[in-house]
C-alpha positions in Angstrom: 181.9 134.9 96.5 180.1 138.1 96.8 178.1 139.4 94.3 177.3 143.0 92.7 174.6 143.6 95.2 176.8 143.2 98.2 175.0 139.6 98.6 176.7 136.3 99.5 174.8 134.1 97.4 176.7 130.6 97.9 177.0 131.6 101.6 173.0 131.9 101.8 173.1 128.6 100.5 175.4 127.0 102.4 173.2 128.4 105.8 170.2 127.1 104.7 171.6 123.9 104.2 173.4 123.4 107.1 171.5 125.0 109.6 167.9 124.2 108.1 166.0 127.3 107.9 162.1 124.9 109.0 164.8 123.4 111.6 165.7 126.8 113.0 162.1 128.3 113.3 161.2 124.5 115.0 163.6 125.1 117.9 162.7 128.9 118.2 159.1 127.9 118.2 159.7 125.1 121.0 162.6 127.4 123.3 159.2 129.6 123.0 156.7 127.4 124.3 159.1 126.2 126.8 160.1 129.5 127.8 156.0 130.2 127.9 155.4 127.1 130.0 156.5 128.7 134.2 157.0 125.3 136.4 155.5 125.4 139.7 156.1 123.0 142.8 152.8 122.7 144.4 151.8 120.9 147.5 147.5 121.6 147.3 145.7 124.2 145.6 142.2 124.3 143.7 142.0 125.4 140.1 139.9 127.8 138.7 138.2 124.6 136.7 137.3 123.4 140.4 139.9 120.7 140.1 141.2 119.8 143.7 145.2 118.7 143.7 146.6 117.3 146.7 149.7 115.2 147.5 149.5 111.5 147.8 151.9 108.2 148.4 151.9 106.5 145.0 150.5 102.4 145.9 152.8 101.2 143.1 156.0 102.8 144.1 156.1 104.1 147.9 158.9 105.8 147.5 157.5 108.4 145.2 154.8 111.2 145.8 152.1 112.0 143.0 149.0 114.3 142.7 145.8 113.3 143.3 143.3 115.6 141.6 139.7 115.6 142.0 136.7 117.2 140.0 133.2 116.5 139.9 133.2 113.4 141.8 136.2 111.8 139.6 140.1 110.8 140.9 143.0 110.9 138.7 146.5 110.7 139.8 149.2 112.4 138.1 152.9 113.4 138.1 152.0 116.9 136.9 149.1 119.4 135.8 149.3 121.8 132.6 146.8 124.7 133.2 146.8 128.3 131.9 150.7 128.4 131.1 151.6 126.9 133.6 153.1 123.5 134.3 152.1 122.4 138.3 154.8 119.9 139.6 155.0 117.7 142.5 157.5 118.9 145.1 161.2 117.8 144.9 161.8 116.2 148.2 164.7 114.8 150.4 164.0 111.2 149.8 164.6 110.3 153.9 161.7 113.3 154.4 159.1 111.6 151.9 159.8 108.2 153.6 158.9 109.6 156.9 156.0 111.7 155.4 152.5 110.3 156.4 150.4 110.4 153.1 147.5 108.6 152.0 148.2 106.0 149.0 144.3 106.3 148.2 140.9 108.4 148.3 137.9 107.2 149.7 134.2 108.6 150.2 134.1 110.4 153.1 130.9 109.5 155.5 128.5 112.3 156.9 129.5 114.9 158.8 127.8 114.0 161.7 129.1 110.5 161.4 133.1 111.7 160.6 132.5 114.4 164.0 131.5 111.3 165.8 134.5 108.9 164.7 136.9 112.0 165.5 135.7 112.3 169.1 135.9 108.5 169.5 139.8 108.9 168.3 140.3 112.1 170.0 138.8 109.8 173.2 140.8 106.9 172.4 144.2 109.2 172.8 143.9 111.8 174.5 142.4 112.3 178.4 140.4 115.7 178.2 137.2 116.6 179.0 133.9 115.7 176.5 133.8 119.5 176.2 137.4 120.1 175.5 137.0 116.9 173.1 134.1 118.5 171.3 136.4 121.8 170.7 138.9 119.4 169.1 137.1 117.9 166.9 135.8 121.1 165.7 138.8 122.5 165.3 140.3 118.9 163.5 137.2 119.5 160.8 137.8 123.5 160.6 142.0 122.8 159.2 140.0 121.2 156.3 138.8 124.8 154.8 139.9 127.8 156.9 141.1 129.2 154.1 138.0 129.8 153.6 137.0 131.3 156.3 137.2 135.6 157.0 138.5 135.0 160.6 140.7 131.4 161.5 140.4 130.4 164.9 143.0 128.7 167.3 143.5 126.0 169.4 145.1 126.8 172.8 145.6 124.7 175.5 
C-alpha cells in the first residue's frame, strides 16, 4: 500500500526480507572479487617475488599436470598461483597430448656446470655421430635454451 510520501512501505519490507539486503551486498562483493580475480593459463614464467613456475607430471596421478614453483631454494607444487589479481592456472590440455607430453614428475639439484656440460656431451656422444667440435656447439646451445630470454641477442643452431 503506498503511502503519503509516494513510499511503499510494506513492499520495502517484503524486499528486505526476501531478498536479504547483507545477502545482496555478500554476492555483489564476491561477483566483485571474482570479476577482480583475471585467470591465466600459464605454461612457465617468473614472478616478480622471484618465484619460478614450471609445468610438471604429478607422481600421484600421471595423468594430470601441476606447477612446480620454486623460490629461494624451496619446491612447492600446486594446481594454481594467486598473485597481484591474478589467478595463474595450469593449461587445459587434450588428455591424449598430456599423456604423450614428456615432463618431469620431480626436481632435483642440478650438478655444476662443468659437470652437467660434461654429462650433455657424453649424451649428445652417446646419440648423435658429429664431430667433438660440432658436439661442443650442441651442448652449448642445449645449456643456452635454459635462459635466452635472457639474453639481448638468441643464437641458432644450424646444421
Amino acid at each position: 500500500m503506498a503511502k503519503p510520501n509516494g513510499i511503499d512501505h510494506e513492499l520495502q519490507i517484503a524486499e528486505s526480507v526476501l531478498f536479504g539486503r547483507q545477502s545482496t551486498v555478500t554476492i555483489e562483493s564476491k561477483q566483485s572479487e571474482l570479476a577482480a580475480a583475471f585467470t591465466r593459463e600459464v605454461q612457465f614464467t617468473i614472478l616478480p617475488d622471484g618465484r619460478m613456475v614450471d609445468l610438471i607430471r604429478s607422481a600421484h596421478h600421471p595423468s594430470n599436470i601441476e606447477f612446480l614453483v620454486w623460490q629461494r631454494g624451496h619446491i612447492g607444487l600446486t594446481t594454481h598461483i594467486e598473485h597481484d589479481g591474478e589467478l595463474l592456472v595450469v593449461p587445459k590440455m587434450d588428455p591424449t597430448l598430456v599423456s604423450a607430453l614428456q615432463l618431469p614428475t620431480t626436481a632435483r639439484p642440478c650438478p655444476e656446470i662443468s659437470k652437467l656440460f660434461t654429462l650433455l656431451m657424453n649424451h649428445i656422444e652417446t646419440f648423435v655421430d658429429i664431430s667433438p667440435e660440432d658436439n661442443f656447439l650442441v651442448a652449448a646451445f642445449v645449456v643456452n635454451t635454459w635462459f635466452a630470454e635472457r639474453l639481448p641477442v638468441v643464437p641458432y643452431l644450424s646444421i
